[in-house]
N, C-alpha and C positions, 0 to 999 in steps of 0.2 A: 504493500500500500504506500513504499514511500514516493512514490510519483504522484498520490493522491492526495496528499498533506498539506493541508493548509491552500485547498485552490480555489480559481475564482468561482464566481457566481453562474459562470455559463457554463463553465466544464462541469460544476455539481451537476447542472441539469440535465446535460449531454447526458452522463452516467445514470442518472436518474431513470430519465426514459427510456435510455437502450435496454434497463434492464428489467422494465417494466412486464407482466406478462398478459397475456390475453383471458381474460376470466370467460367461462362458459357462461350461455346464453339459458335463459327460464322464462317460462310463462305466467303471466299474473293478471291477474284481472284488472281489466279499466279502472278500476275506482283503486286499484291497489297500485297503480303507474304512475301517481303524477311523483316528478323529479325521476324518476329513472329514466336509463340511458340503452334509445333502441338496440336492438339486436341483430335486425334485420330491416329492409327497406320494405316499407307497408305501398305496394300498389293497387290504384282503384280497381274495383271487379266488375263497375259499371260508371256510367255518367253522374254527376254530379252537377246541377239537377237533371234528373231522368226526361224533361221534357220542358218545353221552357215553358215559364209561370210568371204570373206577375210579384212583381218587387214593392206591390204595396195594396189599400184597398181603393178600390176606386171602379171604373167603366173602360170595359176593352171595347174601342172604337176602331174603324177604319181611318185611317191616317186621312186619306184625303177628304176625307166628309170635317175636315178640321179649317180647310184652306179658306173658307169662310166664314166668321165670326162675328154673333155667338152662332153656332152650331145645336139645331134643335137634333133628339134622336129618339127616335122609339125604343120603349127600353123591350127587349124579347123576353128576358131571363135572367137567371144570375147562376154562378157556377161557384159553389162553396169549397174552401181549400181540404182535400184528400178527394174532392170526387172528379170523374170523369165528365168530359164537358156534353152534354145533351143540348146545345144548343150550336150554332154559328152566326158569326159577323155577316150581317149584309151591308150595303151602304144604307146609307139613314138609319141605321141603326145603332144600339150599344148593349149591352149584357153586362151585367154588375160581377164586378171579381172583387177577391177578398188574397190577402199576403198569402202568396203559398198557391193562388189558384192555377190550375191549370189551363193557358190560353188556348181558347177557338178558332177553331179555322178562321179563316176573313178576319183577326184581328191582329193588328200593326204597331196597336200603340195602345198603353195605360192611362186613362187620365183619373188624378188622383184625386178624389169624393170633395176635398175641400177647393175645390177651382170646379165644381159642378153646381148646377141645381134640379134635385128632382122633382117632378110635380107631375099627378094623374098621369101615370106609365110614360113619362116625358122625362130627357136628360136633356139641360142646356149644360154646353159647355163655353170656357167664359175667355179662354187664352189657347194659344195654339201650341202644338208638341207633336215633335219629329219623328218619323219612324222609328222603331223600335222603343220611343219611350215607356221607362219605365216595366220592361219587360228582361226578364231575367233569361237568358237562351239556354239552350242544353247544354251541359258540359260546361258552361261557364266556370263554374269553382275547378273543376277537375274533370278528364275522361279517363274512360274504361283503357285500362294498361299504361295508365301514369303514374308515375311513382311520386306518390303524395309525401310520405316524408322518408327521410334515410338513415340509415345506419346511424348510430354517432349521436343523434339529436337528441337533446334533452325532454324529458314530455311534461310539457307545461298544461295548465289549464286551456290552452286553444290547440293545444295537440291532443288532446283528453277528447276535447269536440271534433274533430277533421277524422281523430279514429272511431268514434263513434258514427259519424255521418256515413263514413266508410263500411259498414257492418261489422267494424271489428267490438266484441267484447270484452278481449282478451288481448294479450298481445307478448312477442317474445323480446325480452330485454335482458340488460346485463347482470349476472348474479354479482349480489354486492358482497366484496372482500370481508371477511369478520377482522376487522381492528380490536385486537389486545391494547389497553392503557394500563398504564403501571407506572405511579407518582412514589418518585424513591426519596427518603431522606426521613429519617427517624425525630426529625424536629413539627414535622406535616402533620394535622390533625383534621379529622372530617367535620365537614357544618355540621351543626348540631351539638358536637361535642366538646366539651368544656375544655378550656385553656387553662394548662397549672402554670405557662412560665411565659414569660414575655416574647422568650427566643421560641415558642410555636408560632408555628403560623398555620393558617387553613388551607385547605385541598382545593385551590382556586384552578389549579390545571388540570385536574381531572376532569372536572367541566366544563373545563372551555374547549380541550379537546375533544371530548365525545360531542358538543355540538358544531364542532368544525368538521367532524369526521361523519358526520349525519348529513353536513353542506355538502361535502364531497359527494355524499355516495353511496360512503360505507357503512357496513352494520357494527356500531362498538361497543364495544365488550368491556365496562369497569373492571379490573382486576387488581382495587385494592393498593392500598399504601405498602410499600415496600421498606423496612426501615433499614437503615445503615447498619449494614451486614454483610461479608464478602460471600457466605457459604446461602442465607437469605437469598440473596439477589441472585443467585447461581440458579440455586432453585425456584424462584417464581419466571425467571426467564425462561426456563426449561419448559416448563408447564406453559408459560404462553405459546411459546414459539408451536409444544404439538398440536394445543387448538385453535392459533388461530394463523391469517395470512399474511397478516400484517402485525410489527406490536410497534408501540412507539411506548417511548422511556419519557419521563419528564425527571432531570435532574440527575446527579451522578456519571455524570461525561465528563464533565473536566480533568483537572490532574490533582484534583487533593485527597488526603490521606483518606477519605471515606467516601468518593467517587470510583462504585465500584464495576460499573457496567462496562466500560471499554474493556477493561481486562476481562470480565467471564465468559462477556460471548466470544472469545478466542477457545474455549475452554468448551464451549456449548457447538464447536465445527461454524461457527459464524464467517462468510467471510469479508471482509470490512474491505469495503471500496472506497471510500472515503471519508476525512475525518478531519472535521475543521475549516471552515469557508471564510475566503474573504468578503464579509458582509456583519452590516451594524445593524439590529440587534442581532444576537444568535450565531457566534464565531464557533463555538463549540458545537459541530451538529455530525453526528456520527451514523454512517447507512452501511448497511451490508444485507449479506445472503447466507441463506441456508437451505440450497436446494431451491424450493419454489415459496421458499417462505422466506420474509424481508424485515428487517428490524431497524428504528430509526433511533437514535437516541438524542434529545432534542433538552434542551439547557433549561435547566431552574426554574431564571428567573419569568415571572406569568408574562410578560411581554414575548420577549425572546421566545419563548416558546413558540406562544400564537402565531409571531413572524415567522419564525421556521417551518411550522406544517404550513402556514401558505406557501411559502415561496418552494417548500419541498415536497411534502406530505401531497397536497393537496393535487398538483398535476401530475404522481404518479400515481392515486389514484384512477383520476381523471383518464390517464393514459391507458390503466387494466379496465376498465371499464369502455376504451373504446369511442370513447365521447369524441365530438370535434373539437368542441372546446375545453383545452386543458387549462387554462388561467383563469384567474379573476379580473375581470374588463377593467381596462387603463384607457383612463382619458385624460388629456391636456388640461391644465386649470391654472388660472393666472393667480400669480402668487401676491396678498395682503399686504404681506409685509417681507424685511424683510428677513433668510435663513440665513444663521451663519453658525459656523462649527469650528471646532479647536483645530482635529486631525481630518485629515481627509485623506487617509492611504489606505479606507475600505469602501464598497458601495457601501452607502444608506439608508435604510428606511425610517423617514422620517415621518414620525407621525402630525395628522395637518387635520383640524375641522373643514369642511366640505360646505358649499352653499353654491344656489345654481342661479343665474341669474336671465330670468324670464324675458327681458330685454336685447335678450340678443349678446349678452356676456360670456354667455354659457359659465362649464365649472368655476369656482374658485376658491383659492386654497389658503387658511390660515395656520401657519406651523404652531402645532403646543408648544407651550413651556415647559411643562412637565415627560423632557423624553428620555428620564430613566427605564430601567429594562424590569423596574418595578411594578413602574404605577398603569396597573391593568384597566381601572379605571379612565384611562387618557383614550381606551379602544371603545370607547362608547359612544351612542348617537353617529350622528353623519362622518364618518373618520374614514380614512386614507393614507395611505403608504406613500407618499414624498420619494421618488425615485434620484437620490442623488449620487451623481456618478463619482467615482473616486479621481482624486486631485483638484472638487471643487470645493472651494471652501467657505463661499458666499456666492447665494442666488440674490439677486437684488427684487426689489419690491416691483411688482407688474410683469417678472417673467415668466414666460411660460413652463411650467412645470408636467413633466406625468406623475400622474397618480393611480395607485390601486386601489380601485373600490374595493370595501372589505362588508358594504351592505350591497346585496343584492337590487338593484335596480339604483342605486345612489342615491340623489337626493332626495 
């Protein structure tokens, strides 16, 4: 591993993803899909819509019985949305449709009920509208032997709908990796449970990794405070690594006297691909293999943490799952004020409140003050990751900056 010691932030990833693996595909139910990552490319098995309909309630007319105005029509009928039409357009005539209906022969154009007036079997219409107004064609949304969505894609609430339009109820997607967490250090104590000594602190990582690790994807697995202990740690890693795919470590990376993870998993057949990145927060971050099972070991402190399963954790899930998208979305945002830093010989993630501006300003970025690797609290509300490259040492006020949303849809 010593070619892998201490390297930057691209080659982590490089490694990251080559060693990524491709997890088998499962079936689950619609309602059990939203956030998983398809499987397979869903193709239509027919037209979408099967016939063209109207796009709203109103009167199917002949277009050209329009080019005069107002426009008197004998009304013939009306054809209610799921039925078949029993009637057709003649000229001087209209027939009442409703959203969803299905259009009549001889009919060209929708005129929509509030720009009409009905009176004793009589339609006036009151403004003129072009062929095809207002009429929805077949196949519009989609046709039979289109590939509606694909591999890779996330399923959101409008992919929930496009596969249900589709006849799908089911659908096959990526089986999600079981994530082992394991929060190491004999000082760590669980909410709930009482504090004897100032030097505890609470189990704030175990937290906020199982809901980062639920963002990704994956299924996580708490597996308990680990306390500082060499022959401990030996064994709860052992027992992770047989059940699950993934484990990730919170603390015990480093080099001091009771940081005992890097040494066991050498002991546990682990093989360590890298250890150590150049990037603020999170310089200690340790990945390897075993077999087809993968172990990250990710630093202490609650910040550092959270930055390292994004910037690492995060897209190789992303990657065994198959997704398109393996990052968390970066966008441009003019900077408040402005950044300035001591050292600048690592990247940065600096943390910044976020605010959008509706005006046409689009993102933009206020760096905290508070960017210790402590204060977990600073990751709260509209927050972003400040991408600062190494050797700069001041961004000035009004530049443009990227950022990593760390809330889904941003502002």
């Amino acid at each position: 591993m010593t070619e892998n010691y201490y390297i930057d932030y691209k080659r982590a990833l490089e490694l990251i993803l080559e060693a990524a693996p491709s997890l088998p595909g499962e079936r689950v139910s619609l309602f059990n899909a939203l956030g998983r990552i398809l499987a397979e490319d869903v193709v239509a098995e027919e037209d979408n819509p099967q016939a063209p309909v109207s796009a709203m309630d109103g009167y199917g007319v002949n277009w050209e019985d329009l080019k005069e105005l107002p426009a008197r029509l004998r009304l013939t009928g009306e054809i209610p949305a799921g039925s078949l039409p029993s009637v057709e357009v003649k000229r001087g005539e209209a027939v009442k449709l409703y959203t969803g209906s299905v259009i009549p022969k001889g009919c060209t154009a929708v005129v929509p009920v509030e720009f009409t007036e009905e009176k004793d079997g009589w339609v006036t219409v009151k403004r003129p509208f072009p062929v095809g107004a207002n009429i929805r064609e077949k196949g519009e949304d989609y046709r039979n032997g289109e590939v509606i969505l694909e591999k890779g894609e996330v399923i959101t609430p409008a992919e929930m709908g496009i596969l249900a339009s589709a006849n799908r109820s089911s659908v096959n997607v990526a089986a999600k990796p079981r994530v082992g967490i394991v929060t190491t250090g004999s000082e760590v104590v669980e909410p709930g449970e009482k504090v004897e000594r100032i030097s505890q602190v609470r189990n704030s990582n175990a937290y906020t990794l199982y809901g980062l690790v639920k963002e990704a994807g994956g299924e996580p697995i708490y597996l308990g405070i680990c306390p500082d202990s060499r022959e401990e740690t030996k064994k709860r890693l052992k027992e992770a690594l047989n059940l699950c795919d993934i484990v990730l470590t919170s603390g015990g990376i480093s080099t001091g006297d009771y940081d005992f993870v890097k040494e066991v998993v050498k002991e546990l057949q682990v093989e360590p691909i890298f250890y150590k990145v150049k990037v603020k927060p999170g310089k200690p971050v340790f990945f390897g293999r075993r077999g087809n099972k993968f172990l990250f070991g990710l630093p202490g402190f609650p910040v550092s943490a959270a930055v390292g399963f994004i910037n690492f954790v995060f897209p190789f899930i992303r990657k065994s799952l198959g997704a398109k998208s393996l990052f968390k979305k970066r966008v441009k945002a003019e900077l408040t004020r402005p950044f300035k830093r001591r050292k600048a010989d690592r990247l940065e993630f600096a943390r910044c409140k976020l605010s959008y501006s509706l005006n046409g300003g689009g993102y933009r970025a206020t760096p905290i003050k508070r960017q210790g690797s402590g204060a977990l609290s600073a990751l709260r509300g509209n927050t972003g990751l400040m991408v600062i490259p190494p050797g700069v040492r001041e961004v000035e006020e009004g530049s443009k900056v990227e950022v990593i949303l760390l809330k889904e849809g941003g502002c």
